[in-house]
N, C-alpha and C positions, 0 to 999 in steps of 0.2 A: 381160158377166158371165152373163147368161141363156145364151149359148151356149156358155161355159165348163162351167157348170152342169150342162147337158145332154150337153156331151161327155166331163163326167167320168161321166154316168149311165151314157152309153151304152158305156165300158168298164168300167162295171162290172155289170152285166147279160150284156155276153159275157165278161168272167172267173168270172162264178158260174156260168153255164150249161155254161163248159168243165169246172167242176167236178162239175158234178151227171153231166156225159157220164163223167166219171173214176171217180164213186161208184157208177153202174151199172156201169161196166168193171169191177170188183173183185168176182169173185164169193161168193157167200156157200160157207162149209165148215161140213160139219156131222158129219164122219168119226169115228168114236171106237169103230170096231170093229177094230182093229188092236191086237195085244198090245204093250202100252207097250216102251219101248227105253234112250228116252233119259234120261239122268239132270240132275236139276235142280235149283241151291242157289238161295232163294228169299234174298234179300237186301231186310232192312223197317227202311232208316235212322229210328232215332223219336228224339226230345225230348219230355219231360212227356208223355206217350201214356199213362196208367197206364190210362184210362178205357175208349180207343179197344185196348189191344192184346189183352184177352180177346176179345174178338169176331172178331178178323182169327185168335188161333190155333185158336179153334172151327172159323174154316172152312177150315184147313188140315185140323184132326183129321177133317173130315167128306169131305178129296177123295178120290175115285175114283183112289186110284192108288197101288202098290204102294209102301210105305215107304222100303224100301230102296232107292229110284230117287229120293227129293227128299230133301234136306236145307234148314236154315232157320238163317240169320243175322240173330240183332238186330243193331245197330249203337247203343247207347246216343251219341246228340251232350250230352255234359254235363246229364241228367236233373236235376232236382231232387234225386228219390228214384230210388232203385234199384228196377226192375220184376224182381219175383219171378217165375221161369218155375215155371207150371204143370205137372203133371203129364200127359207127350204122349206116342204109340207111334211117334214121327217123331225123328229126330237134330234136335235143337234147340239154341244157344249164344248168347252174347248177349258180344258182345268193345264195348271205348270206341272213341268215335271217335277217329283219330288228325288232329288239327286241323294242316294243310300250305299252306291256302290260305284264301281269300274264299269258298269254298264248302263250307261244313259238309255238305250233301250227297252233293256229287261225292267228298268227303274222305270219306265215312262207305261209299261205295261202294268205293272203292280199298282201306279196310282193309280190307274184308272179302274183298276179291280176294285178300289172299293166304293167306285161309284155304279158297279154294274146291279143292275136289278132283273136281270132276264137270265134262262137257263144255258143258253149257248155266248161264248166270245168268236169272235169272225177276227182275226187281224191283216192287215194289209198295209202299204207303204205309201207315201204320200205322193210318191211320183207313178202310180197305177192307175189306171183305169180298167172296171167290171164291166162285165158284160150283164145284159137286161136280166136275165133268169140264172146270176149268180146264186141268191138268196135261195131262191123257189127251187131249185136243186140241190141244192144241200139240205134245207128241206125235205124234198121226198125222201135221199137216200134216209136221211137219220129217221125219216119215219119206217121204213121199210127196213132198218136194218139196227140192230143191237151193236152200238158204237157210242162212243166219248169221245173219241179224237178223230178229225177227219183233213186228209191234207188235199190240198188241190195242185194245179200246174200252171206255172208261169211261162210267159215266155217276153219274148222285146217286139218293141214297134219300132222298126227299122227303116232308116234307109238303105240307098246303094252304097255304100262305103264299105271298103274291105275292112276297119272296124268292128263297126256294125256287125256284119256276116262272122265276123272271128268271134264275138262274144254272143252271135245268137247259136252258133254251132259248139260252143263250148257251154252255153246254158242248155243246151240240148244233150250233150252226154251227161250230162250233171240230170238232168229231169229222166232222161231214160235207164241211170244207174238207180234215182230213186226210186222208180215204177216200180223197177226189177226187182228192188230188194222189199218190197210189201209184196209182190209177187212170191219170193221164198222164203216170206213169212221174218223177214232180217231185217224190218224197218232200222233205218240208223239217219235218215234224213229227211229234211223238208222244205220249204222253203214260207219265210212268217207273213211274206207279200198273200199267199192265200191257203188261212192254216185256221181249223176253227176245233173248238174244244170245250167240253163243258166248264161252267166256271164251279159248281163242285166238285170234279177231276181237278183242278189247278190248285185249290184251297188242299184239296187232300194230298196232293204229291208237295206240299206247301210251296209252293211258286217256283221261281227260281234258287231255291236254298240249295248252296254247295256249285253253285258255278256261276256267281256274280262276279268274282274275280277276272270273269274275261269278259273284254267288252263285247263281243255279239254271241250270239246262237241261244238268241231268245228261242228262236221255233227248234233247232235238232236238239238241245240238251234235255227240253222238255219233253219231245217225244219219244229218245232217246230213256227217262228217267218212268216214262209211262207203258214202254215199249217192253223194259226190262222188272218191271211191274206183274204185267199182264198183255204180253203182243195180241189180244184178238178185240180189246180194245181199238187198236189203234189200226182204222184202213186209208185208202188212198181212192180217191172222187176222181174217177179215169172219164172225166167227161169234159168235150170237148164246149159245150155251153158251160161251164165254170171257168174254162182258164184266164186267167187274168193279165193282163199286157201291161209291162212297165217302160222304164225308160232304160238303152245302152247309157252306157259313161261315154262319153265327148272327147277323152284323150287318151290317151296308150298308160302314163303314168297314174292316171285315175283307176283303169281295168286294174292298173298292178298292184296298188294298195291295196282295190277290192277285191283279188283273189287272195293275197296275204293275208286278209282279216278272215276270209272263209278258211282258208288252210291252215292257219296258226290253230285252231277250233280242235283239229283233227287229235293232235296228242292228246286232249283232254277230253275224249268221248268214252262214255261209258259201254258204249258197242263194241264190242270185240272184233266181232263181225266190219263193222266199220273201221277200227282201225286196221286190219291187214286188210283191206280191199282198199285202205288211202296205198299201203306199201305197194302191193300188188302194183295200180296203176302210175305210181312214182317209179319203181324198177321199168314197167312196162315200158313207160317214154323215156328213162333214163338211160336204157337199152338203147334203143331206137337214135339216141344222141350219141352215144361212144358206137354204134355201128357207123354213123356218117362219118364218126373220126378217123374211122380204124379204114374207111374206105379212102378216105382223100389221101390218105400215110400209106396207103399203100399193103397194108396189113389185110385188107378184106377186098376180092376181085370186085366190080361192080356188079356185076352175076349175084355174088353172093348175098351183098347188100340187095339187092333188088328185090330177091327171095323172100328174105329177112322182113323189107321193108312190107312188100305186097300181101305177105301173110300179115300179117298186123295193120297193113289197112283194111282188109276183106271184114276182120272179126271186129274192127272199128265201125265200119259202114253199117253193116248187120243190124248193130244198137242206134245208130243214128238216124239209119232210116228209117225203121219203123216207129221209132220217138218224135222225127220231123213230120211224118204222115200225121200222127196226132195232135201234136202243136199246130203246124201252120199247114200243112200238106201242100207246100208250096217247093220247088227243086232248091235243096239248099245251093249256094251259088259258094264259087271261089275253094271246092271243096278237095280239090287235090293240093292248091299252094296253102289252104290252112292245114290242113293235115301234116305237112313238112315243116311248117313252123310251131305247129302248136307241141310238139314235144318238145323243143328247147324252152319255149313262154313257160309251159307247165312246169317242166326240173327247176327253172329259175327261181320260180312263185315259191317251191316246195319248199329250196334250199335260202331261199331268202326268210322263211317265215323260221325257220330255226333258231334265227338270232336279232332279225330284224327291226325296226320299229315302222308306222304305215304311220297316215290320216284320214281320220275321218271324219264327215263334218267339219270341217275348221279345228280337229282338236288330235293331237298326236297321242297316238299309243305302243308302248312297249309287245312286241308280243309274248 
């Protein structure tokens, strides 16, 4: 078992470090002197949002970028209440969801497709806010570069709560495992808060067909389905003026759903690539939890777990650092007691999505 243990360390220490070789490969863009060109319908699927959607069109009214070149689709999925559109200098509309399958999202995406009239789709979430020279940067790149699909990076607007810091440091290996893998040319992820794509790339891979059955991963199936198309298509906007800020979840039970709904996703990826890098990182911390067993039982000295444990936080940090420098460049806080906890959270999430069921929005799903 001890050399089970160790030889699951030791692949996953060289799959992280191919990754962090991947997040260096992907250079950072920072171009936004280029006269805008492209034009872009900003699609923000919500339910119950009344709270969260003044803020996201605030920072629409405030982008850098010529009106006539974006437009903006709500997508009401079954509200409560009706959201009244504010008074905006931007073409704005707010159409129902047309419900076709298991995913209210992907469903809430497609209707809006057949209202879109511009060459690029921009998608985000209703509890985000952009930054001023979101638009104008994605802009340059797509002028300057032969692309269809282009993903950007999220991160959270936080407080001080160990919360907080637990899911900004877990959406931070998640954003620095995707860098990585457009870095070794193995896109298998993204995230749909800021994910933009031609809308004749979407018609021609015909939408979401073939994985409506699950309710999310509007944004990795499709790039995932684009990736496995043509990978040079599909790049990653390593720019620190696009990244886009949403909101943490408010309860521990809320995180748990919403990692279940993203890890339920994982068996059903067309990535190869992505699936054994879900295994790899499931053994990785699943390791890391039977070594604290085997240490309190007496089976492993505390020496040896130490060993055990410090190498696999060394090639953890590695990836975290240099992914938190770009996100927030701010000292991730709380980062030796999430690191002792987040391997039990994570096996938990994994072995729960197996069989589980979650909620979301107000509405429960099987996984």
């Amino acid at each position: 078992m001890n050399l089970l243990l160790f030889l699951i360390l030791a692949i996953y220490i060289i799959t992280i470090g191919v990754l962090i070789f991947g997040f260096v490969k992907v250079k950072k863009y920072a171009n936004t002197n280029l006269e805008p060109q492209t034009s872009f319908t900003i699609i923000v699927p919500f339910r119950n949002e009344a709270e969260n959607l003044p803020h996201l069109l605030k920072s629409f009214l405030e982008l850098n970028y010529p009106v006539n070149l974006f437009k903006v689709i709500l997508v009401d999925d079954e509200s409560a209440e009706k959201f009244q559109l504010p008074n905006s200098n931007f073409q704005i509309r707010i159409i129902d969801n047309i419900r076709v399958s298991n995913s209210p999202k992907k469903d809430a995406i497609a209707a809006a497709m057949k209202h879109v009239k511009t060459d690029w789709v921009i998608t985000t979430d209703a509890d985000c806010t952009v930054p001023e020279n979101w638009l104008l940067i994605f802009d340059n790149y797509i002028q300057e570069n032969e692309v269809s699909m282009l993903a950007g990076a999220v991160t959270y607007n936080t407080n001080n709560s160990f919360l907080h810091h637990f899911q900004q440091l877990d959406l931070t290996s998640l954003q620095g495992a995707t860098i990585g893998s457009f870095g070794i040319k193995k896109a298998f992820m993204c995230n749909g808060a800021n994910f933009a794509y031609k809308k004749s790339l979407f018609e021609k891979m015909n939408g979401f067909e073939g994985n409506n059955t699950i309710a999310s991963g509007d944004d990795v199936f499709l790039l995932q389905k684009v990736a496995n198309s043509n990978q040079n298509l599909v790049h990653y906007l390593k720019a620190e003026k696009a990244i886009v800020q949403t909101k943490p979840t408010q309860d521990w039970k809320s995180l748990f759903y919403q990692r279940v709904r993203w890890a339920a996703k994982t068996s059903s990826y067309q990535s190869l690539f992505g699936k054994v890098l879900g295994l790899i990182v499931f053994f990785g911390n699943l390791s890391f939890v039977l070594g604290t067993v085997f240490m309190i039982f007496g089976i492993w000295s505390w020496q040896f777990f130490i060993l055990y444990a410090v190498s696999k936080f060394i090639i953890d940090f590695g990836l975290l650092h240099i992914t938190n420098q770009f996100l927030t460049n701010i000292r991730i806080k709380n980062l030796f007691l999430i690191s002792l906890f987040y391997p039990f959270f994570s096996s938990a999430v994994a072995l729960y999505s197996l069989f589980g069921s979650y909620q979301w929005k107000g509405r429960n799903f099987k996984v």
